[in-house]
mmCIF file of the N, C-alpha and C atoms, coordinates in Angstrom:
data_MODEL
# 
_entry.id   MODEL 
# 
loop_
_atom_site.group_PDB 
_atom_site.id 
_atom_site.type_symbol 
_atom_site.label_atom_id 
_atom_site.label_alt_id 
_atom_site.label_comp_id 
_atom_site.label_asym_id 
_atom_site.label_entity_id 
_atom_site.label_seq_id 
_atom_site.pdbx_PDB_ins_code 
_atom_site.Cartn_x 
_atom_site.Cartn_y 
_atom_site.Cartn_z 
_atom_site.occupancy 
_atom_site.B_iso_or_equiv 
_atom_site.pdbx_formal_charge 
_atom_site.auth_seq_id 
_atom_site.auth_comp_id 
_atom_site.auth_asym_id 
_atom_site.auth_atom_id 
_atom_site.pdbx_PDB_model_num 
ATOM 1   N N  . UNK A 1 1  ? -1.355  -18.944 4.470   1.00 0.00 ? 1  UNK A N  1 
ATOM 2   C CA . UNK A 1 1  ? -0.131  -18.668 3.755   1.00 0.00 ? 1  UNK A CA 1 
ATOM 3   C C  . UNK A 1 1  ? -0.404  -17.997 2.416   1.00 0.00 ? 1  UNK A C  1 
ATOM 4   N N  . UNK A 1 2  ? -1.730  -17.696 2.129   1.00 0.00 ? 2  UNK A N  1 
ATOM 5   C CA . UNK A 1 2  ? -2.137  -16.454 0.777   1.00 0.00 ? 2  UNK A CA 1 
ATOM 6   C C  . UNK A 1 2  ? -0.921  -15.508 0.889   1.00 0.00 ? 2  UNK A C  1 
ATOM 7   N N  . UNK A 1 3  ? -0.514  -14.893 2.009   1.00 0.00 ? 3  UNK A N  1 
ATOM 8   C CA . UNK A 1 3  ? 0.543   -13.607 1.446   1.00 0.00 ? 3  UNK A CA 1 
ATOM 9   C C  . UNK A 1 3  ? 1.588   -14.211 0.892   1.00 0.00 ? 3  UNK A C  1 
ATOM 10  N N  . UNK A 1 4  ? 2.204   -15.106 0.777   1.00 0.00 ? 4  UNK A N  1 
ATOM 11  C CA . UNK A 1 4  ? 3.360   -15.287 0.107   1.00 0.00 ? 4  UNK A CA 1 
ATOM 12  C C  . UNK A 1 4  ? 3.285   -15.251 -1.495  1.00 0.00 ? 4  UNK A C  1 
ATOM 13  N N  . UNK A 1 5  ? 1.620   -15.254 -1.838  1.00 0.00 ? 5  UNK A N  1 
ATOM 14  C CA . UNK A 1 5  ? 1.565   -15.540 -3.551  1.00 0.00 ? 5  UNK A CA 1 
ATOM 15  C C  . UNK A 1 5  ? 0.919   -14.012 -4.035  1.00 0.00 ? 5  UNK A C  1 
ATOM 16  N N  . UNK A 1 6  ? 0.781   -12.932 -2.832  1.00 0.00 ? 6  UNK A N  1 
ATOM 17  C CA . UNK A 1 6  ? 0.459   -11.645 -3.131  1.00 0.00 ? 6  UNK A CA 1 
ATOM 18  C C  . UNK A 1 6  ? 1.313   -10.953 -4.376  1.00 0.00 ? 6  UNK A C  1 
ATOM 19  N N  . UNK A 1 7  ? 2.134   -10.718 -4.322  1.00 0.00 ? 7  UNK A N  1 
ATOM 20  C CA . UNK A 1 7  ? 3.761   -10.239 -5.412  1.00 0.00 ? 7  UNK A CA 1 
ATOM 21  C C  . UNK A 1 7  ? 3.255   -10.990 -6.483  1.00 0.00 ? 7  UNK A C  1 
ATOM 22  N N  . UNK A 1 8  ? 2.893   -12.057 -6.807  1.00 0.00 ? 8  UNK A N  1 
ATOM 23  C CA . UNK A 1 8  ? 2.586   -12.610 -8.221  1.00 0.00 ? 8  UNK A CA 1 
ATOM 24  C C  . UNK A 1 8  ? 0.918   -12.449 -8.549  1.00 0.00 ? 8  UNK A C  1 
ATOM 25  N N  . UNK A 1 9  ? 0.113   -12.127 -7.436  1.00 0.00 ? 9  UNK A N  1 
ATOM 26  C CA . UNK A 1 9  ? -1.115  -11.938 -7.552  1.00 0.00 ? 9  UNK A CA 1 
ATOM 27  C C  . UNK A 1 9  ? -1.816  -10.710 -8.353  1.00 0.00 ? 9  UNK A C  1 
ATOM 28  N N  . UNK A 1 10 ? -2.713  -11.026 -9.707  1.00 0.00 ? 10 UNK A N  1 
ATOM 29  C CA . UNK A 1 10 ? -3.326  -9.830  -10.335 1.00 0.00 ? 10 UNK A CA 1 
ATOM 30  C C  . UNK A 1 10 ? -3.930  -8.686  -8.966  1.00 0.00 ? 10 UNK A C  1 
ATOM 31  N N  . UNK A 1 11 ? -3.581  -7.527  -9.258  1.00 0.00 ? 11 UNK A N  1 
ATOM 32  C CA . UNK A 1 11 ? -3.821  -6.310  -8.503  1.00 0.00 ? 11 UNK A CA 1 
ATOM 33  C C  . UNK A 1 11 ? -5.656  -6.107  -8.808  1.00 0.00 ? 11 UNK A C  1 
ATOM 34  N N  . UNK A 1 12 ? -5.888  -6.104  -7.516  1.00 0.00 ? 12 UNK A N  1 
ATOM 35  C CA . UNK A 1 12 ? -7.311  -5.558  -7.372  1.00 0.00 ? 12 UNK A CA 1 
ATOM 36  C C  . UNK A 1 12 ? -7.473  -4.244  -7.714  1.00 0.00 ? 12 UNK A C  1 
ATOM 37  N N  . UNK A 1 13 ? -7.115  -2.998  -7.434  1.00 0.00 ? 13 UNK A N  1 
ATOM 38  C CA . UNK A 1 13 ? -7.191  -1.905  -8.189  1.00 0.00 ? 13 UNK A CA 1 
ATOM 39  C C  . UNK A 1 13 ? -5.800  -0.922  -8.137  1.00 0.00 ? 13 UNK A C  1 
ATOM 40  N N  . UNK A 1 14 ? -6.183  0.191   -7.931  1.00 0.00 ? 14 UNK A N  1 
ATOM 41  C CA . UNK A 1 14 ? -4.775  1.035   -8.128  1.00 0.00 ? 14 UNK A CA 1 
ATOM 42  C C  . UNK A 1 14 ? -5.813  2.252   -6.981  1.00 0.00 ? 14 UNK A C  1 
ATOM 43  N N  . UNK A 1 15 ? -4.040  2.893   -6.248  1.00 0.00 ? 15 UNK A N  1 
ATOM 44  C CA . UNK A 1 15 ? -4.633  3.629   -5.391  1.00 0.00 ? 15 UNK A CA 1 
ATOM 45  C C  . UNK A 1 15 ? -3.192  4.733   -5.187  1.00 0.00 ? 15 UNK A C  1 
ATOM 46  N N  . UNK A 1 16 ? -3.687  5.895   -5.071  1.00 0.00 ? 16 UNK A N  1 
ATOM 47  C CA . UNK A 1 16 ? -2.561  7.005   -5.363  1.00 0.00 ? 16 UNK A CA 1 
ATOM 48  C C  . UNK A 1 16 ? -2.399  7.213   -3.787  1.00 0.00 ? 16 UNK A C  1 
ATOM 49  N N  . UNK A 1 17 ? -1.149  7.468   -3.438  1.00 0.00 ? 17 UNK A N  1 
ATOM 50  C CA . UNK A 1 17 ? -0.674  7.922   -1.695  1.00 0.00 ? 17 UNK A CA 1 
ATOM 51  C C  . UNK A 1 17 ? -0.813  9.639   -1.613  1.00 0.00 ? 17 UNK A C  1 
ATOM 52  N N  . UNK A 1 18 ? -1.839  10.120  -0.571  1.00 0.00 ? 18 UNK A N  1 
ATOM 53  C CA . UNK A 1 18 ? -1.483  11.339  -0.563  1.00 0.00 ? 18 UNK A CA 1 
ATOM 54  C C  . UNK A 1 18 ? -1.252  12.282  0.788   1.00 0.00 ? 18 UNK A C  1 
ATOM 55  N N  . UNK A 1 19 ? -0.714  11.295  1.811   1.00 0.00 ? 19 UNK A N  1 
ATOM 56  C CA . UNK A 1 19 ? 0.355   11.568  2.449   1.00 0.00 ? 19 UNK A CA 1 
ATOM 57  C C  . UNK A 1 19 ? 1.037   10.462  3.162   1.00 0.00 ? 19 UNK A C  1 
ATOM 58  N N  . UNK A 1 20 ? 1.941   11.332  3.830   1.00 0.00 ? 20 UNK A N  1 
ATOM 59  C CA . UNK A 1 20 ? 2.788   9.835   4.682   1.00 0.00 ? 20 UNK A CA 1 
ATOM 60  C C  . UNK A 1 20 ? 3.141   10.425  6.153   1.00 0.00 ? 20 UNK A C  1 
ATOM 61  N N  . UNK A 1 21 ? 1.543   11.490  6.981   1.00 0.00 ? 21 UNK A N  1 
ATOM 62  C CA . UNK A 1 21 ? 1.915   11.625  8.045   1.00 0.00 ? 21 UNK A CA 1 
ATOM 63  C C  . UNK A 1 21 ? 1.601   10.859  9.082   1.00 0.00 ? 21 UNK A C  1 
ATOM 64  N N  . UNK A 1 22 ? 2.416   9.870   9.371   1.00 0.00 ? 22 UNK A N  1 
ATOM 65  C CA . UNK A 1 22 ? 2.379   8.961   10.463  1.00 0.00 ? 22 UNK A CA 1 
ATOM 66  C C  . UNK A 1 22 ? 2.666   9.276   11.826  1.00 0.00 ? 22 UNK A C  1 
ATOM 67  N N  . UNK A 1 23 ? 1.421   9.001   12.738  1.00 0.00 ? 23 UNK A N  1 
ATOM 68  C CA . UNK A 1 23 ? 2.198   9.070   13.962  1.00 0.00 ? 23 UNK A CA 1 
ATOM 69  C C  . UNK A 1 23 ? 2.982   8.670   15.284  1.00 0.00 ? 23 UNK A C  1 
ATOM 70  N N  . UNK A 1 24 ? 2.654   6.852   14.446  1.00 0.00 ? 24 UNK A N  1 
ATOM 71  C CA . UNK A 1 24 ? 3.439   6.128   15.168  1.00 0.00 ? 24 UNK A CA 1 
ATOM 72  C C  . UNK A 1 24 ? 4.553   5.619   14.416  1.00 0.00 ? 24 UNK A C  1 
ATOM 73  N N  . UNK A 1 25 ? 4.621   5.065   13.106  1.00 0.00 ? 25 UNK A N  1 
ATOM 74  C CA . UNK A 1 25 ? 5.237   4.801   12.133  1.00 0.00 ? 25 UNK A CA 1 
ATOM 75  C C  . UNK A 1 25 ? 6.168   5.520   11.225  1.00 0.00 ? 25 UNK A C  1 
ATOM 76  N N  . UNK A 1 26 ? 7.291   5.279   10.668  1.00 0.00 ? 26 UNK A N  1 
ATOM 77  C CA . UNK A 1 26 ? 8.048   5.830   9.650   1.00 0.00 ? 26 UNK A CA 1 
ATOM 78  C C  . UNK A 1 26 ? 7.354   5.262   8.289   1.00 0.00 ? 26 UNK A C  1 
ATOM 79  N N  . UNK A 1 27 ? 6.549   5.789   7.540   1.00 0.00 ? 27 UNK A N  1 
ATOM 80  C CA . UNK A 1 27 ? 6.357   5.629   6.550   1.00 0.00 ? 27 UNK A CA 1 
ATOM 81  C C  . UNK A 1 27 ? 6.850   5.960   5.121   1.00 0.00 ? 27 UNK A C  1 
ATOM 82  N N  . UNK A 1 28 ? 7.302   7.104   5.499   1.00 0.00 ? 28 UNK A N  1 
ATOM 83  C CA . UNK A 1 28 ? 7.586   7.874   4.273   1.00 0.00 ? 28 UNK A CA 1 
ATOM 84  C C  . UNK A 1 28 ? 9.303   7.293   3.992   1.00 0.00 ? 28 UNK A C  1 
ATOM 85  N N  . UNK A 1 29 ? 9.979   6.180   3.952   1.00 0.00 ? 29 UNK A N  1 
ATOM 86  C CA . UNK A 1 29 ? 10.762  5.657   3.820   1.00 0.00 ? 29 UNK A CA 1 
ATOM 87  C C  . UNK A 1 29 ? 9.927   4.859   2.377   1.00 0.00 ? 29 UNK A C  1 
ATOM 88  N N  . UNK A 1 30 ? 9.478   4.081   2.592   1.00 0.00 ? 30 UNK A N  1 
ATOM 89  C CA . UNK A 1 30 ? 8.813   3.418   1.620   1.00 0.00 ? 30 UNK A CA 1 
ATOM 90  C C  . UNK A 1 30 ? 7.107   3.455   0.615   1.00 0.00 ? 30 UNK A C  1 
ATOM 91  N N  . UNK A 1 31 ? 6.837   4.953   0.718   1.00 0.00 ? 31 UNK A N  1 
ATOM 92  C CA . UNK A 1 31 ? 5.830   5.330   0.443   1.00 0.00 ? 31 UNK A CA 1 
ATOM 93  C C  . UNK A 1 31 ? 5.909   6.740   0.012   1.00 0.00 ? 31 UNK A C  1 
ATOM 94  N N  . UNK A 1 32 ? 5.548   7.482   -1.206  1.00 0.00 ? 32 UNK A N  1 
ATOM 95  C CA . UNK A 1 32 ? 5.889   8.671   -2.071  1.00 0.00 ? 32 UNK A CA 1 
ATOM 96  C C  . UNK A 1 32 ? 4.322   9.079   -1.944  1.00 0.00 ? 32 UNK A C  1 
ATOM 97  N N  . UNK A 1 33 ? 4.470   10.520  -1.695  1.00 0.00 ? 33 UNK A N  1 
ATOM 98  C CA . UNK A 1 33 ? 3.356   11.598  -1.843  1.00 0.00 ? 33 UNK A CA 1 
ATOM 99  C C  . UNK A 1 33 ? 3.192   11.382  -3.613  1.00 0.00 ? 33 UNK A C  1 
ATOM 100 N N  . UNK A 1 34 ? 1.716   11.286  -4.229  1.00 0.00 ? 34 UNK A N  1 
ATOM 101 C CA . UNK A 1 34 ? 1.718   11.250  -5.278  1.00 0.00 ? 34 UNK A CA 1 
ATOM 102 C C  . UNK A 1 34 ? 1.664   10.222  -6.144  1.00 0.00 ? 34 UNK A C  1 
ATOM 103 N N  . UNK A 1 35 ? 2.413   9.134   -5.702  1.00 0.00 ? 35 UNK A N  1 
ATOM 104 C CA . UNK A 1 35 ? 2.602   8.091   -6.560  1.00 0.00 ? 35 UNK A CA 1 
ATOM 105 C C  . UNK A 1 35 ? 1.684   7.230   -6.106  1.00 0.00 ? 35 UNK A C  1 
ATOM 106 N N  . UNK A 1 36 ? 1.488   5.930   -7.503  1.00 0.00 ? 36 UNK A N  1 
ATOM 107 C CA . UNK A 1 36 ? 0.117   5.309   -7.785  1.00 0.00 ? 36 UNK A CA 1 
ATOM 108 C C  . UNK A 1 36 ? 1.088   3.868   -7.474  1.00 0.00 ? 36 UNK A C  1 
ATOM 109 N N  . UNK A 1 37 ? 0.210   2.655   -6.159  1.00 0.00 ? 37 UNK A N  1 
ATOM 110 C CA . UNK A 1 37 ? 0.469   1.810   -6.133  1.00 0.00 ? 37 UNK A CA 1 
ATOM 111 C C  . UNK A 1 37 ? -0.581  0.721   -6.243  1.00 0.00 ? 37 UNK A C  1 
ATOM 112 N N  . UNK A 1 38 ? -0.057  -0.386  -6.694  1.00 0.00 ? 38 UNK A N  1 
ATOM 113 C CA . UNK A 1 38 ? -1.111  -1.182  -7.245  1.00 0.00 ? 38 UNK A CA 1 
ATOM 114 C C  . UNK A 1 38 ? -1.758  -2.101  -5.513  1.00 0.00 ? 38 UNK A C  1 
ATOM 115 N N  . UNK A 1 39 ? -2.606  -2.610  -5.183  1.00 0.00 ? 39 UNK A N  1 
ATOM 116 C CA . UNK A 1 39 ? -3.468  -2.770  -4.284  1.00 0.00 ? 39 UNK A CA 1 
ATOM 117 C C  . UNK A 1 39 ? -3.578  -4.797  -4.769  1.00 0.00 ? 39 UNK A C  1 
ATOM 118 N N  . UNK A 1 40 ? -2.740  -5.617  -3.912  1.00 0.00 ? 40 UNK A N  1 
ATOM 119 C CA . UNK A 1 40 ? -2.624  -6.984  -3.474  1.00 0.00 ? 40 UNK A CA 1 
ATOM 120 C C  . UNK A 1 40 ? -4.081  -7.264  -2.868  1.00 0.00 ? 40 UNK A C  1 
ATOM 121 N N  . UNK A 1 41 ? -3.561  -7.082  -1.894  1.00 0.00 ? 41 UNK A N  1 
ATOM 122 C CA . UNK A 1 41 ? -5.192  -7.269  -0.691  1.00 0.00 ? 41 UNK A CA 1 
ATOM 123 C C  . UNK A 1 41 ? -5.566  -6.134  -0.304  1.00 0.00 ? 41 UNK A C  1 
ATOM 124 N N  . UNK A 1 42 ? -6.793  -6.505  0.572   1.00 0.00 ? 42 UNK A N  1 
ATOM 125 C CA . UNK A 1 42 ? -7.049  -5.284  1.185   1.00 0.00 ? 42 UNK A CA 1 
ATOM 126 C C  . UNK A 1 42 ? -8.186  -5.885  2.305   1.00 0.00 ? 42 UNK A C  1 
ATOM 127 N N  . UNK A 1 43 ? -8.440  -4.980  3.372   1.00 0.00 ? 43 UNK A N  1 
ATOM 128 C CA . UNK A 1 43 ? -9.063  -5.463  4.558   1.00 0.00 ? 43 UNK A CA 1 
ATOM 129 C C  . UNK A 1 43 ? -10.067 -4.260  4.506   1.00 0.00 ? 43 UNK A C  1 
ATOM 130 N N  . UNK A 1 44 ? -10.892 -3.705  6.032   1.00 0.00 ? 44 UNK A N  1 
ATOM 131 C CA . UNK A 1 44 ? -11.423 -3.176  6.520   1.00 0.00 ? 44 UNK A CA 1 
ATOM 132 C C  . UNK A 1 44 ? -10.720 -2.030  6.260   1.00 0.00 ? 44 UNK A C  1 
ATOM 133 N N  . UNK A 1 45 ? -9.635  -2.050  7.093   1.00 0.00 ? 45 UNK A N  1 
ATOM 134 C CA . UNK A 1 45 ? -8.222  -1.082  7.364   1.00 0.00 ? 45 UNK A CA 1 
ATOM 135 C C  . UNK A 1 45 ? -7.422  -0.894  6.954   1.00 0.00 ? 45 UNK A C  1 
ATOM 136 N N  . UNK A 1 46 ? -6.706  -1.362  5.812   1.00 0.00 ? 46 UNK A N  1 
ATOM 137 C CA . UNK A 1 46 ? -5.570  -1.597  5.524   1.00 0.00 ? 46 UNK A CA 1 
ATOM 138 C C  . UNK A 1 46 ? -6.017  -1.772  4.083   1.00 0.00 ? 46 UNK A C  1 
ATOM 139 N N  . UNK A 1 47 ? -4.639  -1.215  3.326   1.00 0.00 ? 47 UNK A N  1 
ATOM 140 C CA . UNK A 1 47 ? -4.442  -2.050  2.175   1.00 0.00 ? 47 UNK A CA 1 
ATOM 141 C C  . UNK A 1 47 ? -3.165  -2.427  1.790   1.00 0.00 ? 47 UNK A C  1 
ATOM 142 N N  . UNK A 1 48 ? -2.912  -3.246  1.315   1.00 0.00 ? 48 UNK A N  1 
ATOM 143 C CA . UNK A 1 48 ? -1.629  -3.965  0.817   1.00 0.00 ? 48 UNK A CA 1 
ATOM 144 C C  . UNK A 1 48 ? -0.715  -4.137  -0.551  1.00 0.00 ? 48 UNK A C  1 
ATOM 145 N N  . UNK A 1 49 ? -0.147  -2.877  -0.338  1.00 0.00 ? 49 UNK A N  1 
ATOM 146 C CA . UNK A 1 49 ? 0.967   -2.556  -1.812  1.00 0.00 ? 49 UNK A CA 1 
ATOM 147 C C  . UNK A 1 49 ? 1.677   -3.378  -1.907  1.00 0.00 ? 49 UNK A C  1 
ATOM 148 N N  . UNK A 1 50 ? 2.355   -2.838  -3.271  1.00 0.00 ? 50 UNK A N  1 
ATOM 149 C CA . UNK A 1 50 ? 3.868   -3.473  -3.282  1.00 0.00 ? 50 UNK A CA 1 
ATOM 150 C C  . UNK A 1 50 ? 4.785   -1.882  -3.062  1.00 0.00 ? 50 UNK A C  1 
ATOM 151 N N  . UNK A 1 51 ? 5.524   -2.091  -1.710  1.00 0.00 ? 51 UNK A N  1 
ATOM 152 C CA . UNK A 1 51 ? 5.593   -0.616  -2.001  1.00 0.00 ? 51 UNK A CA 1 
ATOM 153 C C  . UNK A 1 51 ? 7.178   -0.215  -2.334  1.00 0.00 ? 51 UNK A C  1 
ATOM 154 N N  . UNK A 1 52 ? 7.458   1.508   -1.940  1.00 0.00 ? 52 UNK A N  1 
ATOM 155 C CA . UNK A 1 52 ? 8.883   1.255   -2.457  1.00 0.00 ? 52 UNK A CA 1 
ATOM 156 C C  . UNK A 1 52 ? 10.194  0.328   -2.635  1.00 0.00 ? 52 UNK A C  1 
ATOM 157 N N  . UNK A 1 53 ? 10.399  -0.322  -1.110  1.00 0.00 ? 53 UNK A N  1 
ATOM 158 C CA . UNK A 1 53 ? 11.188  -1.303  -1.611  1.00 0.00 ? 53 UNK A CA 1 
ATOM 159 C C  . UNK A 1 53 ? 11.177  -2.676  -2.337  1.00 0.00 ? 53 UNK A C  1 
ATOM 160 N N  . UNK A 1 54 ? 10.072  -2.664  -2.707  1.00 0.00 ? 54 UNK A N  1 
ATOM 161 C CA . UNK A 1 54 ? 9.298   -3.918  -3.446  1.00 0.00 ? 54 UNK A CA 1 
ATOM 162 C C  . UNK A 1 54 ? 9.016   -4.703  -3.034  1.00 0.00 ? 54 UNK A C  1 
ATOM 163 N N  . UNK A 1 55 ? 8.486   -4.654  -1.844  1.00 0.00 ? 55 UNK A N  1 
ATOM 164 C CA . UNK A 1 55 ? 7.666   -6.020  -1.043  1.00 0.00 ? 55 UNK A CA 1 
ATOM 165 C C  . UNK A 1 55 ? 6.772   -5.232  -0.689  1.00 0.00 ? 55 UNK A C  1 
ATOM 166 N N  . UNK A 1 56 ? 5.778   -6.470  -0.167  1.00 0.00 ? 56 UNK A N  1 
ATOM 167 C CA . UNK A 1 56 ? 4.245   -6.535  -0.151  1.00 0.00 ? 56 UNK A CA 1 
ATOM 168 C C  . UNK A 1 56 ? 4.168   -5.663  1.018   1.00 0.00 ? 56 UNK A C  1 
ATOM 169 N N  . UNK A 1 57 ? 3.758   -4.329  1.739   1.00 0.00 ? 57 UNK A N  1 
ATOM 170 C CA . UNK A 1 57 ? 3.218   -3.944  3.037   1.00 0.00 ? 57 UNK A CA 1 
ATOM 171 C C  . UNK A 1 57 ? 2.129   -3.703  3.005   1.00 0.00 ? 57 UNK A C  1 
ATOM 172 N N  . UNK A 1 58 ? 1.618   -3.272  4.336   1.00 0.00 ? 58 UNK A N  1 
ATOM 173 C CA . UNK A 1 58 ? -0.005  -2.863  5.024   1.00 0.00 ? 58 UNK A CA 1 
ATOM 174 C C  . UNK A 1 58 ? 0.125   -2.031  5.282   1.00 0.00 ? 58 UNK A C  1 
ATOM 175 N N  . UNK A 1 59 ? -0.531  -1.084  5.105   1.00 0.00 ? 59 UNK A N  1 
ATOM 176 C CA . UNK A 1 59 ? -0.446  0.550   5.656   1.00 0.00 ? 59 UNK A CA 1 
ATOM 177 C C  . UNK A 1 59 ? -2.068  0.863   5.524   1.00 0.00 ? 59 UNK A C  1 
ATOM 178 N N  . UNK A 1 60 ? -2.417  1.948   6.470   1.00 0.00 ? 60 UNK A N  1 
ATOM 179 C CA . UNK A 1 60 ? -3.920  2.483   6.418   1.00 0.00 ? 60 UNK A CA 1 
ATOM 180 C C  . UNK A 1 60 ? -4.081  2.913   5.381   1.00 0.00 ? 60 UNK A C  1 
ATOM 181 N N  . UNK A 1 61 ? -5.765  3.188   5.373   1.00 0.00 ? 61 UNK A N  1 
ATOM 182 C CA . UNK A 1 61 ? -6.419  3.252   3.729   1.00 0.00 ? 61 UNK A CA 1 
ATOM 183 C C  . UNK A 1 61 ? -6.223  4.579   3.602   1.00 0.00 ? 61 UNK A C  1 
ATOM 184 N N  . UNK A 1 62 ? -6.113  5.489   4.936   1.00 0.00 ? 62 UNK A N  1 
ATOM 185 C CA . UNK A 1 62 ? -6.786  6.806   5.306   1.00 0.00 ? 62 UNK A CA 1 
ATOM 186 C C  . UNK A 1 62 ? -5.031  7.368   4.838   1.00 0.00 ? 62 UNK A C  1 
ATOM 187 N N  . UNK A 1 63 ? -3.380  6.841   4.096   1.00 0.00 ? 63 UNK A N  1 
ATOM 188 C CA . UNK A 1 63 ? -2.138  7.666   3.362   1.00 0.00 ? 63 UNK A CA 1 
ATOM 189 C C  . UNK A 1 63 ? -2.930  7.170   1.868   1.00 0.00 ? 63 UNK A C  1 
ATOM 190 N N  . UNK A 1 64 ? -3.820  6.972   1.381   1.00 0.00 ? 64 UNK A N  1 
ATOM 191 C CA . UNK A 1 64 ? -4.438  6.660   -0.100  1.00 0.00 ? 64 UNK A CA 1 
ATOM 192 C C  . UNK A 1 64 ? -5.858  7.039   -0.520  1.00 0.00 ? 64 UNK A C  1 
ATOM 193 N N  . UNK A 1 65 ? -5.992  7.386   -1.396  1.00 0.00 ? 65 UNK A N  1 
ATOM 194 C CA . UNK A 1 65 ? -7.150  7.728   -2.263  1.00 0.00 ? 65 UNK A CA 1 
ATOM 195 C C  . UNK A 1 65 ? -7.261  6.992   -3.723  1.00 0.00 ? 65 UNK A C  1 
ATOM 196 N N  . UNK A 1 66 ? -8.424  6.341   -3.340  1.00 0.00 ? 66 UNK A N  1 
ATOM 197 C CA . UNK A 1 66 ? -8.673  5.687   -4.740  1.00 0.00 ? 66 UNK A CA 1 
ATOM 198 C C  . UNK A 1 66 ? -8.720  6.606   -6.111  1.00 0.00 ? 66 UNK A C  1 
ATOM 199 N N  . UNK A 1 67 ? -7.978  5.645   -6.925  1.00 0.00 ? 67 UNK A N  1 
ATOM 200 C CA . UNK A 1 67 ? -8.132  6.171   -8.346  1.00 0.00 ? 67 UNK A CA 1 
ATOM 201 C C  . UNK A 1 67 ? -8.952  5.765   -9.287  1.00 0.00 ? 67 UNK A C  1 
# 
């Protein structure tokens, strides 16, 4: 039950989105070309924003580039 205390959890680093071409997924609803989101968790695969609508998601590492 760690994800529920993610949103109040200090951010491990910061990571800029630089695209949102998905090809199974709608991403680009809640995810901006350009913009810098702060990084909750993170796995192998995945990392875990807070993203546009302000909750915690998982999305691949490979729509971000570290800053």
């Amino acid at each position: 039950m760690i994800h529920q205390n993610w949103e109040n959890k200090q951010s491990i680093k910061k990571v800029k989105c630089i695209h949102t071409d998905a090809s199974k997924y709608i991403v680009n609803r809640v995810l901006t070309v350009g913009k810098e989101y702060e990084v909750k968790n993170e796995t192998e695969e995945f990392y875990f924003v807070i993203d546009n609508s302000g909750k915690v998601g998982g999305f691949y590492k490979d729509y971000f580039q570290t800053i």
